[in-house]
N, C-alpha and C positions, 0 to 999 in steps of 0.2 A: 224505712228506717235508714238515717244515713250510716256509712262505713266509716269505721275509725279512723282516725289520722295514721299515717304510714310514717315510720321514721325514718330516713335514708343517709346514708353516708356516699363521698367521693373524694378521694385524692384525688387533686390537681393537682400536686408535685412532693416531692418526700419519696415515693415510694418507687423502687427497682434503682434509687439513687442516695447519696445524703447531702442533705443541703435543700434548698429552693422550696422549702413547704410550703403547702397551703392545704389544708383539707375544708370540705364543705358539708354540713348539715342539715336534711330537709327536714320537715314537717308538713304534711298534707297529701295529698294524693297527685295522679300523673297530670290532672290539668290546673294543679293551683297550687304550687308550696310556698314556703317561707323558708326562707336561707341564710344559715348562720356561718360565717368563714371565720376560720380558728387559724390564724399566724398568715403571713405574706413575707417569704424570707427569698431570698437570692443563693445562685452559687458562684463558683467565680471561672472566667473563661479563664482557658488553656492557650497560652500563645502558640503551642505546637500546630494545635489542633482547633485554633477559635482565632488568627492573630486580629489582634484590636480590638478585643470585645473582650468588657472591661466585667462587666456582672451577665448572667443568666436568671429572667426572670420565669415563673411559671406564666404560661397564655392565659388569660382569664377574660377573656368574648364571652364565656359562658354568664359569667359573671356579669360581664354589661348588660346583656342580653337582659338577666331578671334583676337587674340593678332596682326596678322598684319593690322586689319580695324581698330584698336582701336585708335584712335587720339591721345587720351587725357583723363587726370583725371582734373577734376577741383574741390576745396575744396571749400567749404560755409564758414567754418573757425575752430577754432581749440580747437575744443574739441577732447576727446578721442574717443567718439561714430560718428567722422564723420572722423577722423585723424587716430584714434589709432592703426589701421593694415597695415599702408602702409610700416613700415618697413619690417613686417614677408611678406608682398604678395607681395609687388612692383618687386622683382627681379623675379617673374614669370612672370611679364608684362610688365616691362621699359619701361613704356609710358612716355611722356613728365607729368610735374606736372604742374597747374598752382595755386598761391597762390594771395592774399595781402602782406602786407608786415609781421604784427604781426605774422601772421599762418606761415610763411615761413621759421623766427625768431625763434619762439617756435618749429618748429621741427628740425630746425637746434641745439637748446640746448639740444633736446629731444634725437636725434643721438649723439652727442657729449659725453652725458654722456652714452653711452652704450660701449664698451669692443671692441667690430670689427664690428660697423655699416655699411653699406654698403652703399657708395657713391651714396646721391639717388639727381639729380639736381631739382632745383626748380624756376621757374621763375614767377618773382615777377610781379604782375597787380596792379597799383593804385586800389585804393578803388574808388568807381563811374568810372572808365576803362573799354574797351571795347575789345576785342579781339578774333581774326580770329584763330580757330582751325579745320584743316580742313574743313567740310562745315557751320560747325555752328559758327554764331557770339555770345558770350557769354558776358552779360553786367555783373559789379557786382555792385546792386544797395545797399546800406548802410540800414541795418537796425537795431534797439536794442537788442540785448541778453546779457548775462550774461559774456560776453568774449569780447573783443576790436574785431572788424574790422569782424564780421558777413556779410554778406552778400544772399539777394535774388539774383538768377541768373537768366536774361532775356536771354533764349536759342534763338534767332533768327537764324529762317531757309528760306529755301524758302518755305516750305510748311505751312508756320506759324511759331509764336512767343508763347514758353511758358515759365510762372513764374514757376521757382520750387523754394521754399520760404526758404528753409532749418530752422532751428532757429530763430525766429523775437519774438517780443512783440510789444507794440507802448509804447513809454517812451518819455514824452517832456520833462523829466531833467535825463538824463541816466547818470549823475557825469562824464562819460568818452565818447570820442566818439561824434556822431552825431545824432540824433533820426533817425528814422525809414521814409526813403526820401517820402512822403506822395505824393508829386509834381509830382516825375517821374514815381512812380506807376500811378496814375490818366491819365500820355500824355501814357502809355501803355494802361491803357484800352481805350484811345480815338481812340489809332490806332488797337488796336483787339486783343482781347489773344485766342488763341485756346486753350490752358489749363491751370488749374493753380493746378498744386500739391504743398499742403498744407498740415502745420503742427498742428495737432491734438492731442497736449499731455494735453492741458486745454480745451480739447471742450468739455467736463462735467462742466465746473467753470461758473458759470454765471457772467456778470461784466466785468472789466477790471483788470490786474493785476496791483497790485501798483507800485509806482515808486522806482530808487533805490535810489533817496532822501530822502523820505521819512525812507527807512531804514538808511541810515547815520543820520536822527536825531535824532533816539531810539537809535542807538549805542552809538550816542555822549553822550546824558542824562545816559544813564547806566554805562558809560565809569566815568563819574565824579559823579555820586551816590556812586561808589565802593571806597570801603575803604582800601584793601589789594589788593594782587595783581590780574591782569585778566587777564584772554587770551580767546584770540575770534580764533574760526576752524573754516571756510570754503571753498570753494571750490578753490583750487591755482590757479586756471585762471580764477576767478572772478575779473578782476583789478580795475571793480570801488568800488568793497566794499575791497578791500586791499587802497584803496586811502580814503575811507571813515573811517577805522578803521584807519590809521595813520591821519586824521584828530581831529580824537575825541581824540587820545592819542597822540596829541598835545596841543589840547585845556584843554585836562586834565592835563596836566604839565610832562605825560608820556614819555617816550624811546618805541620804537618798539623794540623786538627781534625778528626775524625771525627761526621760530624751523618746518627742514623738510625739506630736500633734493628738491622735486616739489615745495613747496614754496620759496625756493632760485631760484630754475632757472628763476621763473615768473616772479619773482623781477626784476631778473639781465634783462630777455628778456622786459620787460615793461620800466625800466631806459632806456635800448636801441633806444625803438624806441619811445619814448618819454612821454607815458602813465601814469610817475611819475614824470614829469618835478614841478618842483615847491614843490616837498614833503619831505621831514627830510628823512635823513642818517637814515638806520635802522641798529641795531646792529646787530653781529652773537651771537649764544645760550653761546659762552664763555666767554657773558659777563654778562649775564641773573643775576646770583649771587652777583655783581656790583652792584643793583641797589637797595633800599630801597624800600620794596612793593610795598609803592602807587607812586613809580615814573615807574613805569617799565609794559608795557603789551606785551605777549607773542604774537606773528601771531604763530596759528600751522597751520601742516596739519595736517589728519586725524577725520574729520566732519564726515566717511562712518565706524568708529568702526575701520578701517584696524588697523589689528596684531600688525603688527610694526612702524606703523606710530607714528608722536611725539605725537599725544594726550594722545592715548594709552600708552604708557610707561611710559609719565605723570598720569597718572591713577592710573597705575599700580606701581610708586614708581621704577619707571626702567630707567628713562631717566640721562643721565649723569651729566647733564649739569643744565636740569631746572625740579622744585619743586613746588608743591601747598600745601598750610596748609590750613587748620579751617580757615574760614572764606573768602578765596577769592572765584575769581566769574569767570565760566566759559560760555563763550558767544556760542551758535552753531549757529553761523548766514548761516542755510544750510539746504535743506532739506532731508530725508532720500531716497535713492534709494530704491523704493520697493526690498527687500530680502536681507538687511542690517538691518533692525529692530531691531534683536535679538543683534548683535554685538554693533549696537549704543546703545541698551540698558543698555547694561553691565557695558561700560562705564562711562552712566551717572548715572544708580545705583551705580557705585563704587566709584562715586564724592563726589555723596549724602555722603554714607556712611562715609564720612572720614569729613563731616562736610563743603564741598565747594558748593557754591551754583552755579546752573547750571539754565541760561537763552536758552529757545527754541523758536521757532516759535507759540506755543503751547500759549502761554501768553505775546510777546509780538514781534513787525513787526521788528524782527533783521533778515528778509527773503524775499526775491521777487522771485517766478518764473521768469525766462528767458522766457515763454511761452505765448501766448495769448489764454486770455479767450473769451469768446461767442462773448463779442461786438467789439471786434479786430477783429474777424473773420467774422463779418457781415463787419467792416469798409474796410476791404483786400478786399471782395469780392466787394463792392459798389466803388472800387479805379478800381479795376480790367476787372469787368464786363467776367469773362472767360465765353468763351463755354462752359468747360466740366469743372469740377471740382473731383481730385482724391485726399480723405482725405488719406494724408503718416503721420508717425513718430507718431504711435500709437498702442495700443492696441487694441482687437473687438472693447471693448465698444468705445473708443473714435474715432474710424474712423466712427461707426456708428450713433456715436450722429454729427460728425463733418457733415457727409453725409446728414441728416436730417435737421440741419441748411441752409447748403445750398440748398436745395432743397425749402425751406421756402424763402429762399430772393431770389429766381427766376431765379438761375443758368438751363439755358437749360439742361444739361445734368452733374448725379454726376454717376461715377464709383466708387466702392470699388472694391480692387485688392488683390490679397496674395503677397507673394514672390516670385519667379518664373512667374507670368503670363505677358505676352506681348501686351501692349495694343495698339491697333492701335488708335493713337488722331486724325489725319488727313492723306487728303484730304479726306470728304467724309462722310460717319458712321463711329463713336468710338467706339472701343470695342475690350475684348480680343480676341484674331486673334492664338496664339501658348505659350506653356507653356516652360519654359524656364529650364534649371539644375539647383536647387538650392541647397541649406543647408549649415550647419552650419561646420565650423572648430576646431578643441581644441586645444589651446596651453598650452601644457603639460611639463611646464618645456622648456627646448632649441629647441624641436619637436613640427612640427603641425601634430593633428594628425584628419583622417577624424569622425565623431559623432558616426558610427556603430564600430570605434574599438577597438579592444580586448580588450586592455589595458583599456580605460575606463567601460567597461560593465562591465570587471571583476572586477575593483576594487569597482565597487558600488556595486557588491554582498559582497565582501571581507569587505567591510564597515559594511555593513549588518549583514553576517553570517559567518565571520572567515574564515581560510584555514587548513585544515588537511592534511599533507603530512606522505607518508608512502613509506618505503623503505625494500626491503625484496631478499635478493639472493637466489636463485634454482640449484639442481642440472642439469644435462639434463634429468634426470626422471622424472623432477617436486616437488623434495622433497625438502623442506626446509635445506638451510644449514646453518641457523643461526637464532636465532630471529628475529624478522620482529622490523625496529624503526619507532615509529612514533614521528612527533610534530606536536602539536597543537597549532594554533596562533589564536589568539581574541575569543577564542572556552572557555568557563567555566571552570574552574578546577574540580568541583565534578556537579553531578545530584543533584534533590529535595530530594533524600535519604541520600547523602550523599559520595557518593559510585563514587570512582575517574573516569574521562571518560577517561582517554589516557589507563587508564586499562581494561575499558569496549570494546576500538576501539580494546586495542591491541588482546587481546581473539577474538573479533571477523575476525582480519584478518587472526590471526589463523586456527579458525574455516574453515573460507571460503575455505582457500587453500586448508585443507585438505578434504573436503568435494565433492570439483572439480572431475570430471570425471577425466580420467588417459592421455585422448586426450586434453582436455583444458589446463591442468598443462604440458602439454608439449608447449603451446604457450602463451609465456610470454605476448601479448596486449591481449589475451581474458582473461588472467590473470588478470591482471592490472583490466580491466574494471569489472571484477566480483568482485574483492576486493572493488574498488571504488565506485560501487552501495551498496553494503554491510555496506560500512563506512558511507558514508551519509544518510542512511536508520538507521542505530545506534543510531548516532550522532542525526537527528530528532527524532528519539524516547524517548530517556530522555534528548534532550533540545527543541524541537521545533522548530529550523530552523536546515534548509541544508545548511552545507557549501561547500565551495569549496574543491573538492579533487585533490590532487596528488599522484599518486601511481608510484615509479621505483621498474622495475622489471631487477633483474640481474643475467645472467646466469654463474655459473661457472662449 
């Protein structure tokens, strides 16, 4: 008699982190499954701690590896951290895509504006639609986030039914959209969930998160307070608070301008599919100038500090088009990505500084998490009733407080998991069973490149501690046939004395050469590499860090 099909779960990314998802779903046993991938999203590098490396994707060799078991990606909806890498990874996978109609839309605009995107199909599922992908029936049941047409995914198998929840809050006036189908979760916990992976990015928040109505009426009040001009940044695929900011800068007698490349496509993708039915013509930024202060409010983007984005440049007195003086009011109806702090900061000290007043979250509700706090999370679980419960889309702390919640409302069994691990949900005992390949990718400019390479390691030293190159020709005796050059890059000009270092390096490569046995100075790499400890042993001595050396050696 054969054995059941095995149902199996894996994060490849989302989890001890937020951002960069990808979870995976098996069917079959340890020598033959079928593999269903739910979201392919990115996070974004840290120039502190990443410089030049532009997105982080999750590794997915695992994925090549069974690229012909692999059914299917299906997406939860369309953010960057569940969407954002399917153009750089999809052509290593060409699986079928399956979307809603908005997620579908937005990366349809998302390719479009790119240069030689790569023909990726995508097939559209109503929203509340159900569909056969290889062995798994996948429902997509409507819930509240911060983006149109979210969606929970009811994975039905034969070996059991699991919620993976992706993105939700519970919102009974979500301005756009549907709330959070309360109905249909409830006839699933009546028929049985064997698991429910859960999001955990407010399972520290006690409470519930507030509505996104409630922020359109602080906008609107602040919006007709202001006496010069305003501009509100947030998040561009936030489309009910881009409906609630043109609400208010109607009621205030205002013009919309639209400033920002991602806030134009949203726009254009939300008109599309219907998300701004009923809402004023916004202007483009060429007309921004047109309009007499108190008639005119800016949409930017750039809410996360980014470089070049419009807020930025408005900040900074760099944008072409559009201007803030003394006394207008800048809205961040947004909140900070942890390790954008610094960049958000700069901006709104340079608002300050110029005499514009700047509204945050900090003083008054112009922000809603997308996320559900403690008593969402108790109410998902009492709709749901799972087996097992595995807190994803979080950091330690929050998957361990999420884990602790439900162990408190009487979930039979909660696993916390890493990245890589594989957990067996059914038939039978749960639990990790095999560890899977994982880690992280760097998109490095036009190149992915793998987390251990060169390229990156070196340049966070180079950040760090400079590079010294040194260049020196030999006869075949080993004797100098010219002065030795060096240069020095990101390396000090002089010591705490005073006393020049490219002339302290260059005596010392001097020294060393000449110094060499008469067998080494006949072998240019044991050359090199004596110079090169010599140089960075210098160079630490009267500045304190080791840089990076380069030494060519030339024989003529």
């Amino acid at each position: 008699m054969s054995r059941p099909d095995e149902l199996t779960f894996a994060p490849l990314g989302g989890v001890g982190e937020i951002g960069m998802n990808l979870s995976i779903y098996g069917l079959g046993n340890r020598h033959q499954r079928s593999w269903l991938a739910v979201d392919l999203g990115v996070s974004f590098g840290d120039e502190e701690h990443l410089p030049g490396i532009d997105l982080i994707m999750p590794d997915i060799r695992f994925l090549e590896k069974e690229r012909k078991n692999l059914v299917g990606l299906v997406l939860t909806h369309a953010h960057e951290d569940h969407f954002g890498a399917i153009m750089d990874l999809w052509p290593k996978l060409k699986c079928p895509i399956y979307a809603t109609q908005f997620s579908a839309a937005l990366f349809a605009a998302k390719c479009a504006s790119e240069r030689h995107p790569p023909k990726i199909p995508v097939t559209v599922v109503p929203s509340g639609g159900r569909i056969d992908i290889g062995p798994f029936s996948v429902e997509f049941i409507p819930v509240a986030h911060s983006i149109p047409e979210s969606h929970a995914l009811a994975i039905h198998t034969s070996a059991g039914t699991v919620l993976h929840t992706g993105d939700w809050k519970i919102d009974p006036t979500p301005i756009i959209g549907v709330p959070t189908d309360e109905r249909r979760l409830r006839e699933l916990g009546d028929s049985g969930v064997l698991a429910l992976i859960g999001d955990s990015t407010n399972a520290v928040r006690e409470g519930r998160s507030p509505s996104e109505l409630e922020v359109a009426k602080t906008i609107t009040e602040l919006v007709k307070a202001a006496r010069g001009r305003v501009a509100v940044t947030t998040f561009a695929s936030n489309v009910a608070r881009l409906r609630a900011v043109a609400d208010a800068a109607k009621a205030s007698g205002r013009e919309v301008v639209v400033v920002g490349r991602a806030m134009e496509r949203v726009v254009q993708v939300a008109r599309e599919t219907g998300y701004l039915d009923g809402v004023q013509a916004f202007r483009g930024a060429d007309l921004y100038g047109h309009f007499p202060p108190d008639k005119v409010l800016a949409l930017c983007t750039g809410s996360q500090g980014e470089p070049r984005a419009a807020l930025s440049r408005i900040a900074n007195d760099d944008h072409p088009q559009v201007t803030l003086n003394k006394g207008d009011c800048v809205i961040f109806s947004s909140r900070t990505i942890p390790g954008n702090e610094k960049a958000v900061g700069g901006i709104i000290n340079g608002l300050i500084t110029q005499g514009i007043e700047v509204i945050t979250d900090r003083t008054h509700l112009v922000h809603v998490s997308g996320h559900p706090r403690r008593d969402e999370l108790r109410d998902m679980i009492s709709w749901v009733r799972p087996q097992l419960l595995i807190p994803v889309h979080g950091e330690a702390l929050h998957l361990f407080e999420h884990a602790k919640l439900a162990r408190a409302a009487g979930v039979p069994k909660v696993l916390i998991c890493r990245n890589g691990d594989l957990v067996k949900l059914g038939p039978g005992d749960s639990g990790v069973i095999e560890e899977l390949p994982s880690g992280r990718l760097y998109k490095d400019g036009s190149i992915l490149e793998d987390s251990k390479s060169r390229a990156v390691v070196e340049r966070k030293k180079l950040a760090f501690a400079g590079c010294a190159f040194v260049a020196f020709a030999v006869t075949d005796k080993g004797e100098l046939a010219d002065d030795p050059e060096v240069e020095l890059v990101g390396i000090p000009e002089r010591n705490t004395a005073g006393e020049e270092i490219d002339e302290i390096v260059f005596d010392v490569v001097v020294t060393t050469i000449e110094g060499l046995p008469r067998a080494k100075r006949r072998d240019p790499d044991a050359m090199a590499e004596s110079v090169r400890r010599a140089v960075r042993a210098a160079i630490n001595q009267h500045w304190g860090k080791k840089p990076l050396c380069y030494v060519h050696v030339l024989t003529v």
